[in-house]
C-alpha positions, 0 to 999 in steps of 0.5 A, a space after each residue: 784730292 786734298 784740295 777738293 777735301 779742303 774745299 768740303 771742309 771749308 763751305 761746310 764751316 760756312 754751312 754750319 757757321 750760318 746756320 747757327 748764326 741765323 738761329 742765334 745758337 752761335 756763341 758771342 764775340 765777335 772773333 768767336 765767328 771770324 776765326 771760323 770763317 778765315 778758316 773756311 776762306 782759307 779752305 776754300 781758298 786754296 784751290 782758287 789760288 793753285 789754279 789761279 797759278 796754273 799748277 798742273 797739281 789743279 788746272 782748274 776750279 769749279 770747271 774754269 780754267 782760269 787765264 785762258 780766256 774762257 768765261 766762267 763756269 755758272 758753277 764757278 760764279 755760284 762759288 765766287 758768290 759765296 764768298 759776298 755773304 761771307 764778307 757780309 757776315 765777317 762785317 756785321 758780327 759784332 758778338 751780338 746774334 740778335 742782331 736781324 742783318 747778322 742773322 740774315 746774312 748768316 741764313 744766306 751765307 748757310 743756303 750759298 754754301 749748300 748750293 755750290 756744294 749740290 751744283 758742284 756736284 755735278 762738276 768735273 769730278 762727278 763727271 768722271 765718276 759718272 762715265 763708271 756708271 756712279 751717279 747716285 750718291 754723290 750730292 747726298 754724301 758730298 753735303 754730308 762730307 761737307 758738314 761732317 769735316 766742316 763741324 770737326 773744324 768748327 769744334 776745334 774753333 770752339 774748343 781753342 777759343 772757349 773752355 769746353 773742357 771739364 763739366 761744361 754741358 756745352 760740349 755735348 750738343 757738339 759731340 752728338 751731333 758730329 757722331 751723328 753726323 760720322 754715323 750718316 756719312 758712314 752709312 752714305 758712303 758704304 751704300 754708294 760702294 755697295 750700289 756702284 759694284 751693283 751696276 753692270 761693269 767688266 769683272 775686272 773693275 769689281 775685282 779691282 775695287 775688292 782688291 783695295 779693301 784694306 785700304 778702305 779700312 784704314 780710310 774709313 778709321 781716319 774718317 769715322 773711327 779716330 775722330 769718333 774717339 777724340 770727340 768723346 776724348 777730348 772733353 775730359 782730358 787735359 789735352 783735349 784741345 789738341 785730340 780735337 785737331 787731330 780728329 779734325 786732321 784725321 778725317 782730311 787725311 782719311 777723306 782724301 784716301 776716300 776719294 783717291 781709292 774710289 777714283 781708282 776703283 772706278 773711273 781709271 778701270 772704265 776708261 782702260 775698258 774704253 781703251 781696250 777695244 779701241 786698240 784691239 779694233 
């Protein structure tokens, strides 16, 4: 779960990255955008890395199991692909956003990462959460999980690397617009618990994800409450830096609960009910 939160982290730092390099909005210099992206390529990296090693921890990425003789996914492709406009924009980003191949490539690099968050999706993952009758929000709040996380790094790029701190009016498009963002994906993730208890499932599984309120509490006040704090916080305190890195750490941490809490409330109850009346036949 932690290396799926990462990976979220990590293509929505290259969906916002571009998006603002493309429309010339991103700040000069020309480190101003690589630390952005060695970041993303890190996340996204490390599930590439862990399954490239075989860890039992993550067998596969993107559905190829890599090394066993098996093609790649088209999945899997679409995100090896990413990483060449990425390379391209590490390459043309010289501090200057008018620059027409910068600006380009920055518009193809936003629309690869979009894509293989959609298509990625309908991967293995959503797959398992489909078998429980759960289907219906997970591209929206996928991308929606991808921005969020992946504005919270880029604000803790810009904030160690510019002084944003004091009166600077800059901070506030960054600090609304992630609210913003937090209140969406909110809102996203709470209908697609309410719809998913909706459907028609044993007792048991409804029961079983009432039973783990409480800790979708606190997963919630990792991803939402807290960095919502630092975020309003960090601009007018000394270390304000440091209130952005752990909003940012906040939300992995909340966003990896997330995701194991709803795959223990939804897929492990299904597959014991397959189970279940295969052994009492």
């Amino acid at each position: 779960m932690l290396l799926e939160v990462l990976a979220l982290c990590g293509y929505g730092l290259w969906l916002l990255l571009g998006l603002a390099l493309g429309l010339g909005i991103y700040s000069g210099g020309r480190g101003d955008a690589l630390v952005p992206l060695t970041l993303g390529c890190a996340f996204v990296s490390a599930g590439l890395l862990t399954a490239c090693l075989r860890w039992r921890l993550m067998p596969e990425w993107h559905g190829w199991l890599i090394g066993s003789g098996h093609r790649p996914t088209p999945e899997a492709l679409l995100a090896l692909a990413t990483y060449l406009p990425m390379l391209g924009v590490a390459g043309l980003v010289r501090g200057n956003d008018a620059f027409w191949a910068t600006r380009l490539t920055g518009i193809v690099l936003m629309l690869c990462s979009l894509s293989c968050l959609i298509i990625s999706a309908n991967g293995y993952r959503a797959r398992r959460l489909a078998q429980a009758g759960v289907t219906m929000q997970i591209p929206l709040s996928r991308v929606l999980s991808a921005c969020y996380g992946g504005g919270l790094w880029l604000w803790v790029c810009a904030i160690f690397q510019a002084d944003l701190l004091g009166a600077d009016a800059a901070r506030w498009p960054w600090v609304v617009g992630l609210l913003l963002l937090a209140l969406l994906l909110g809102l996203a993730d709470g209908l697609g618990w309410q719809q998913s208890l909706r459907y028609p499932s044993p007792g048991e599984r409804r029961r079983h994800a009432q039973d783990l309120q409480p800790q979708r509490f606190l997963a919630a006040a990792l991803i939402c409450a807290v960095p919502c704090i630092n975020l309003l916080l960090a601009p007018i305190t000394p270390w304000g830096r440091w209130l952005a890195l752990c909003a940012a750490l906040a939300y992995v941490a909340g966003k990896t609960m997330e995701l194991h809490l709803y795959d223990v409330a939804f897929t492990r109850p299904a597959e014991s009910d397959a189970v279940w009346p295969q052994n009492r036949s």
